[in-house]
C-alpha positions, -999 to 999 in steps of 0.1 A, spaced: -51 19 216 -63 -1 190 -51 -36 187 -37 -43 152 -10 -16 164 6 -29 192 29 3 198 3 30 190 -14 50 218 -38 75 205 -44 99 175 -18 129 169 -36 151 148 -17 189 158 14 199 176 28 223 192 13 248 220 -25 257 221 -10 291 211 4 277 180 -10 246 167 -4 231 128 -6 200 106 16 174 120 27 165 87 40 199 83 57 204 112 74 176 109 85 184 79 96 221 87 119 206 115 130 179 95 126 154 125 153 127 113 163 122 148 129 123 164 136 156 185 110 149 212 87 175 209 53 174 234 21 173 218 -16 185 217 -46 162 207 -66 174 182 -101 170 166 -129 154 193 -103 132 216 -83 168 222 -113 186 232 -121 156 258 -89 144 270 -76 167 297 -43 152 295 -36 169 260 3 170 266 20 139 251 52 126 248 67 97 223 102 86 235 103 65 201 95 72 161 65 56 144 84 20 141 69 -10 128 59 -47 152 65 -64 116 32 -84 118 33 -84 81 -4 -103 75 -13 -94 41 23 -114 25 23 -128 -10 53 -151 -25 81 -137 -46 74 -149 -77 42 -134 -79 37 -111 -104 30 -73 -96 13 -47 -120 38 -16 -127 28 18 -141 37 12 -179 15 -19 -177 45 -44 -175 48 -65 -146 75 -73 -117 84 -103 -92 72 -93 -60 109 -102 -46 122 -76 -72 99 -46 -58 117 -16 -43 108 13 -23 92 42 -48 86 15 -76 51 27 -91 20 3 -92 -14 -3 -98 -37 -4 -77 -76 5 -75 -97 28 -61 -136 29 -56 -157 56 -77 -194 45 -74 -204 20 -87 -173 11 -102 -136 2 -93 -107 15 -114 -74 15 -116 -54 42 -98 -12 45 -99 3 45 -65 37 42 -53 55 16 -32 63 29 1 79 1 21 88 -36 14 96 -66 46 100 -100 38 89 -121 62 95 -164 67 59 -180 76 35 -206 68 23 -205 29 -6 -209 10 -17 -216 -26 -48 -202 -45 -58 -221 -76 -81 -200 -102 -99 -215 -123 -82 -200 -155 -46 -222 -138 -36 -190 -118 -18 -198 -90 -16 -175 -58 7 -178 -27 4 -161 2 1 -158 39 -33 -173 61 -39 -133 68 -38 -122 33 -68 -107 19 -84 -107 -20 -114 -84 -31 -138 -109 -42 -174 -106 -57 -187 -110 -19 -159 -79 -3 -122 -82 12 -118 -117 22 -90 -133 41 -71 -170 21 -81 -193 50 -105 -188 82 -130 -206 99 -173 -202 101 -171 -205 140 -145 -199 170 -112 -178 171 -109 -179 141 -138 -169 127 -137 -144 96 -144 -136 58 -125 -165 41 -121 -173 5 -146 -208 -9 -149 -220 -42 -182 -202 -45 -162 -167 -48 -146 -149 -79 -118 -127 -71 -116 -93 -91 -92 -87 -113 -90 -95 -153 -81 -130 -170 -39 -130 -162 -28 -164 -180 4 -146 -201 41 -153 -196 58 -118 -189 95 -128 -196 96 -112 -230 136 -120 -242 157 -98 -262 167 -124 -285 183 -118 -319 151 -126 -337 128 -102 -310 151 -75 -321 155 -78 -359 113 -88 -353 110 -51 -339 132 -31 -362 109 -47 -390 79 -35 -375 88 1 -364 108 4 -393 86 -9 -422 60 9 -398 71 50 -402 110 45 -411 125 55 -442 148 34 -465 155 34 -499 178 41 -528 178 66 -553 194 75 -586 206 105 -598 229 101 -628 238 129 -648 228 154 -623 257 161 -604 281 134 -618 278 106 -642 269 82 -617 249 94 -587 232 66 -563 221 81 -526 219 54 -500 191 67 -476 177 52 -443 161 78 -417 136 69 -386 120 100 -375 89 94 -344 79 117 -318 88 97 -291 124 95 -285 124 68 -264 112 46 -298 139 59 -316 164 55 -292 161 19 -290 159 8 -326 190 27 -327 206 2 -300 193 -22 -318 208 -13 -349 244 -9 -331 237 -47 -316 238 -58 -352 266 -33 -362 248 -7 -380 262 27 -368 233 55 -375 238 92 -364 212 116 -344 205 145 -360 170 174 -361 147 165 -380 115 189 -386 79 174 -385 42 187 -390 17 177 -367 -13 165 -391 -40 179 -369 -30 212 -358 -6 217 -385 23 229 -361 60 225 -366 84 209 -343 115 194 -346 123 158 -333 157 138 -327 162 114 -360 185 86 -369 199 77 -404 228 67 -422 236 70 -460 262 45 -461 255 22 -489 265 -13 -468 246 -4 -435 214 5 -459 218 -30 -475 224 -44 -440 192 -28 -424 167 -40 -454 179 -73 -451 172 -74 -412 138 -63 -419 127 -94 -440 99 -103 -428 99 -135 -409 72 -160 -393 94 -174 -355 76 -164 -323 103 -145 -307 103 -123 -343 65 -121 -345 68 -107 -304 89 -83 -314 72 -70 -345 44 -63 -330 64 -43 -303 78 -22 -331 45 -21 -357 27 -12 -319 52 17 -312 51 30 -348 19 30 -358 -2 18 -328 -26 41 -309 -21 53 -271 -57 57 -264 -62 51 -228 -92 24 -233 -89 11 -271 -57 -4 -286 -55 1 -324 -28 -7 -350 -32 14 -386 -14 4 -419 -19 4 -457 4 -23 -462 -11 -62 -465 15 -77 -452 23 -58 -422 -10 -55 -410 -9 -101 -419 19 -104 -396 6 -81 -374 -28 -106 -370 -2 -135 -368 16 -121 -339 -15 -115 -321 -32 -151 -326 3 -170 -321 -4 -149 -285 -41 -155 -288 -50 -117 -277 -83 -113 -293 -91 -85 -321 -115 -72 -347 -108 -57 -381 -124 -26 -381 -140 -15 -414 -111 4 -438 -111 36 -442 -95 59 -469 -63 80 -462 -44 100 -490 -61 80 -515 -45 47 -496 -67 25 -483 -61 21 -446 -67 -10 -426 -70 -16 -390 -70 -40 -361 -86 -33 -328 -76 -54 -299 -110 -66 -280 -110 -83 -248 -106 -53 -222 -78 -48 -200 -65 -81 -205 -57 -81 -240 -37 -47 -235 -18 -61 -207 -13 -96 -225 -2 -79 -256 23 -55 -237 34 -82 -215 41 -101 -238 59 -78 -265 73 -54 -243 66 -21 -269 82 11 -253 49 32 -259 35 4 -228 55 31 -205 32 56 -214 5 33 -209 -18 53 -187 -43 31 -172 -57 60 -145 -97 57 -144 -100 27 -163 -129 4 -150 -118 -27 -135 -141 -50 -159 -136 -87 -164 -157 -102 -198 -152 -137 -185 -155 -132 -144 -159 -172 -139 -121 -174 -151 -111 -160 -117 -134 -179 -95 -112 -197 -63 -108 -233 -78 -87 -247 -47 -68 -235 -12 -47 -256 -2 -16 -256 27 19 -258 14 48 -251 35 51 -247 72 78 -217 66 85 -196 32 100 -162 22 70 -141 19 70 -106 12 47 -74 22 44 -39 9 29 -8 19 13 12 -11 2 48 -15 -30 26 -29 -36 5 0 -37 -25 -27 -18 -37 -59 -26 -59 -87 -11 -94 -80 -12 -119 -108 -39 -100 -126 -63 -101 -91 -69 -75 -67 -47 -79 -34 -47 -62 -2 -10 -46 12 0 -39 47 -19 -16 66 3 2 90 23 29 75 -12 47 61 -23 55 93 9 61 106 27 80 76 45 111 99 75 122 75 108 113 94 91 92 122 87 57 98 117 36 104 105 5 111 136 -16 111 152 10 135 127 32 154 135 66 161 145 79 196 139 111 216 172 129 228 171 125 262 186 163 271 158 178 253 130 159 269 149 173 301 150 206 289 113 203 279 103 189 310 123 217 332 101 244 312 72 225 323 82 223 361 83 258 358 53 269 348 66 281 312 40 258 291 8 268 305 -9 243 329 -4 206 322 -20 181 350 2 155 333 21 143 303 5 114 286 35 91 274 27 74 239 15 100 222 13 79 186 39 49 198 35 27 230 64 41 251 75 4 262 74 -11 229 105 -44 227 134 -16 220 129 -1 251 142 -28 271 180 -24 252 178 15 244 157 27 284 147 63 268 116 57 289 137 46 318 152 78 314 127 95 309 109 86 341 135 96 363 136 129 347 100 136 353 106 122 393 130 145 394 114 177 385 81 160 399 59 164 367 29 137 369 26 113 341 2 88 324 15 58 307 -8 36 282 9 5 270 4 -31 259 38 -43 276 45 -58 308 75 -49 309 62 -15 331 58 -42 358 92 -53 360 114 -48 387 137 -25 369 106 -2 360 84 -3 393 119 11 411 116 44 389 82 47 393 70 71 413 37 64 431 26 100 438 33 108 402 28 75 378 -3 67 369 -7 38 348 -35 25 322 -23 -11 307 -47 -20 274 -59 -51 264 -80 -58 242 -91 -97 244 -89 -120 268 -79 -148 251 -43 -151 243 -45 -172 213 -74 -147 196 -49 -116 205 -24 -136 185 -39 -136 152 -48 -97 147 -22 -79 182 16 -83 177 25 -79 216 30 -97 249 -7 -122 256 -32 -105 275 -26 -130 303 11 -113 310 -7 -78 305 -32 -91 333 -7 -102 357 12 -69 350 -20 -49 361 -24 -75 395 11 -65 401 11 -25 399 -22 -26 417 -7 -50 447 28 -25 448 0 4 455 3 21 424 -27 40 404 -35 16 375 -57 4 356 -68 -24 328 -82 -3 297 -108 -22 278 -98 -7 241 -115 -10 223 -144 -32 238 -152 -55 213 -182 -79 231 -177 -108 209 -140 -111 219 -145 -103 260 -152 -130 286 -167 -113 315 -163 -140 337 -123 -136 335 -122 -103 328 -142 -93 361 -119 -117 382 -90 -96 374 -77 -81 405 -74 -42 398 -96 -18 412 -103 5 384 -111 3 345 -116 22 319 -138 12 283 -133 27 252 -162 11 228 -149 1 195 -154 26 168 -161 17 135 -146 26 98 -140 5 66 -101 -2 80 -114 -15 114 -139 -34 95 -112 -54 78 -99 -60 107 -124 -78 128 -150 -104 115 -176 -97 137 -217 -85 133 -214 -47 122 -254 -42 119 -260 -24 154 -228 1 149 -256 27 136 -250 58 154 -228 78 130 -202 110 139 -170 120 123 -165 92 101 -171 66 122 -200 45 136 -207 35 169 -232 19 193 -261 33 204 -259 45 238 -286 20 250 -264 -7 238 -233 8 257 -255 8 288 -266 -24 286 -232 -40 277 -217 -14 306 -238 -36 331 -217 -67 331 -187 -54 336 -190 -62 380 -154 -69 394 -138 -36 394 -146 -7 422 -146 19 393 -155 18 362 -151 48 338 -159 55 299 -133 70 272 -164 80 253 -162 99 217 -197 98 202 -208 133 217 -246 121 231 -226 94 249 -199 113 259 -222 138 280 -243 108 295 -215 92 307 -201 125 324 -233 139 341 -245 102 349 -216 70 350 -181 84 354 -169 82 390 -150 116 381 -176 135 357 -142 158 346 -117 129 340 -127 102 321 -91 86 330 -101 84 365 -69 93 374 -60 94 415 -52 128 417 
């Protein structure tokens, strides 16, 4: 039961009968499990082929204990897929973000999708970069730095001892210091109907006396681009300002592979809105018009080459406007050497500066092709790393409305810098079974029916059903909703054993010890610490202390229980308390080690060396010797998962070689 999941009790990897066994995911799919149907499960993968309690039971969906660590404030500013940006407080559910993911040597950016958003009120703090970026966030919250995750505040020595952010670090990211509120203003718009239609639009005026009639002038204006998106807004545009165009085919070559294809066009041959539309596109030299020509000079004649921005033109003063858009925004670029085109000589302008510059310049103009903007696989790179070193942390408020996400990424871009998001709903992403607001329940009559099949012999040979299979059976809804309650009286009444694993006390209340059945319940309460202000900053459930007194209490009313040390973490154990506890038997799972667990505790790593499965763990001589002080309990029994272990402490420790639980049956 690992601690940063208060409600969590083991790893479901199947379901369903030993007979017929399949992804979790997919089966809870297939049965569409919007009610949480109750369904008894099978452990999977090394724990199932241990554990000979394999039949488990969640009376409640995968629901959330809202620790919410890794918050951030709501203005900050979060990077979207088509390379604008978005106010954290304005995020929703299935909004699409950046994030990155590792590939070697290097870290690049990889889209993800936002899969759950909480806003929490806590204490707030503020990062100062050294380019004037300014971060808020939560204590908890953790930045990928030069020197790995890292948390915004912590301490060298004591409880509080972790990774924290100094003025020495640099976190990654690239050189954010733009203002994204680009506003449609009249002179943005008439700014980027100059440029996308000076760019590859169409206007002019032709004579034809004589031909057809003595006096023949055609009024012509047509915009004709691939992307329909582009089009479809300078024709907005054009209605804003009272210009009427109409939609119509219009056929196109495509220069290299010299296909046709047809795309939708706009035009009008009405002789006042063609004199209206060339005098909107005079050129002009006001910021908000200079923003928006190079939005439209950028969507007409720009490139959408995923790593090098270029804009192409023939004409002087489109591509001098163009340069006076991008230094009025101060987005660096290089000319690149002309080149000839049709016998036109074409110029170009290349935007330098990395990442940055692209984002600046679409952040900051807004062009439509930015939606296409496909920044999968590019290499996080910063030219100017020292820009992003931590300048200042300092406390600001004692309570502010922060907000946390879950991504499909496991991070996001925040202000430009790489930021961690909550943790929970990866590991615990069952389709249906994620309501974290409002937990799920199990139907009561088909655990009964379930459990009636069992007492009769129908589901094979079960010693006893585990409850909290992937949720802590007595997590805080249980004391309003009593499925469990419920639950236990069914199982008393057709006399089916059970073990319960939790991190509440509230199974050592009165109302709870009445239902439990002492030739039936066995009981295994967790903890993990036992120091009640330590559990407080990574566990959100009831102190250890209250677990503690919990376990005295079962163990004084006669009952089989004991205190399960999981995982054992040395650093974060006093023997001296933990061996005065008065319970008779315990049970130690050693912490096993990933890169999630990793980030959660900021302890000494370098003797996890033993390697199996994905994770590392002790060496067995270490267990041994760290085995040894544990003194104040009659039994003492290893949850082992490391295989060499595993078979040590079977043939040679456990007092029941068959059951690591130690149950008393």
């Amino acid at each position: 039961m690992y601690p940063a999941f208060p409600w969590k009790s083991g790893y479901i990897l199947f379901v369903g009968s030993k007979r017929h066994s399949f992804p979790v995911d997919k089966f809870y799919k297939e049965n569409q499990m919007s009610e949480f149907k109750s369904f008894f499960k099978n452990v999977g993968g090394n724990e199932g082929s241990k554990c000979k309690y394999p039949a488990r039971l969640d009376t409640y969906g995968c629901g959330c204990s809202h620790d919410c660590k890794y918050c951030v404030g709501g203005d900050t500013d979060v990077l979207m897929y088509d390379g604008s940006t978005k106010k954290m407080r304005d995020i929703k559910k299935g909004d699409q973000v950046y994030g990155i993911r590792e590939e070697g040597r290097y870290r690049r950016f990889t889209l993800g999708t936002v899969e759950h958003v909480w806003k929490v009120s806590k204490p707030s703090y503020k990062i100062t970069l050294t380019n004037g970026v300014e971060l808020v966030c939560s204590a908890d919250h953790q930045w990928l730095t030069n020197r790995g995750w890292k948390f915004t505040v912590g301490q060298m020595t004591g409880k509080d001892r972790r990774p924290y952010l100094s003025e020495s670090n640099k976190i990654l990211g690239f050189n954010f210091d733009w203002n994204n509120e680009c506003v449609e203003t009249d002179d943005y718009r008439m700014g980027y109907l100059t440029g996308v239609i000076r760019g590859d639009g169409h206007v002019g005026h032709y004579e034809y006396d004589g031909k057809r009639r003595n006096s023949d002038t055609q009024h012509v204006f047509r915009l004709a681009l691939k992307c329909e998106t582009i089009t479809r807004r300078a024709q907005v545009y054009l209605e804003h300002f009272g210009i009427h165009t109409s939609t119509f085919d219009f056929p196109m070559i495509d220069r290299k592979t010299k296909e046709r294809y047809v795309v939708k066009a706009i035009g009008t041959r009405a002789k006042g809105s063609v004199e209206k539309i060339e005098s909107l596109i005079d050129m002009q030299k006001t910021p908000d018009f200079l923003r928006g020509f190079l939005a439209g000079i950028y969507d007409a004649e720009g490139t959408s080459d995923q790593y090098i921005k270029r804009i192409f033109n023939s004409d002087d003063a489109i591509i001098e406007h163009a340069m006076m858009a991008l230094d009025l925004l101060e987005i660096p670029y290089t000319m690149d050497k002309p080149h000839k085109a049709k016998n036109v000589e074409v110029k170009t302008i290349r935007l330098s500066g990395g990442i940055a510059s692209t984002l600046k310049m679409f952040g900051c103009t807004n062009p439509s092709k930015a939606r296409y903007a496909c920044l999968e696989g590019v290499a996080l790179k910063n030219p100017n790393p020292d820009a992003l070193r931590v300048k200042s942390v300092e406390r600001m408020t004692e309570s502010e409305e922060l907000y946390d996400i879950t991504t499909s990424t496991g991070n996001f871009i925040a202000n430009g810098v790489v930021a961690h998001n909550c943790y929970a709903k990866s590991l615990l992403d069952f389709r249906k079974l994620w309501h974290p607001e409002d937990p799920a329940q199990a139907d009561v009559e088909k655990i009964r029916k379930q459990v009636a099949k069992i007492a009769e012999g129908k589901c094979g040979e079960i010693r006893a059903i585990r409850l909290g299979g992937m949720t802590d059976c007595f997590q805080p809804v249980e004391a309003n909703r009593h499925v469990t309650f419920e639950t236990l009286k069914i199982l008393a009444e057709y006399r089916v054993p059970y073990l319960i694993v939790t991190k509440s006390d509230l199974v050592a209340t009165d109302e709870y010890m009445a239902v439990l059945d002492k030739d039936l319940a066995h009981i295994q309460v967790t903890v993990t610490t036992t120091d009640d202000d330590l559990s407080l900053t990574y566990e959100k459930a009831v102190v250890p202390s209250r677990r503690i007194a919990a376990i005295e209490r079962l163990q004084s009313a006669g009952f089989d229980v004991a205190l399960r040390l999981s995982p054992f973490i040395p650093e974060y154990v006093d023997l001296d308390r933990l061996n005065k506890v008065k319970c008779d038997k315990i049970q130690v799972e050693f912490l096993r080690v990933n890169s999630w667990i990793q980030k959660w505790f900021p302890i000494d790593y370098s003797d996890y060396t033993v390697k199996q499965s994905g994770y590392r763990h002790l060496p067995l001589e270490k267990k041994k010797e760290l085995i040894k002080g544990i003194t104040g309990f009659k039994e003492v029994s290893v949850c082992e998962d490391e295989s060499e272990a595993y078979e040590y402490w079977k043939a040679h420790f456990n007092p029941n070689p068959d059951d690591c639980c130690n149950l008393r049956m």
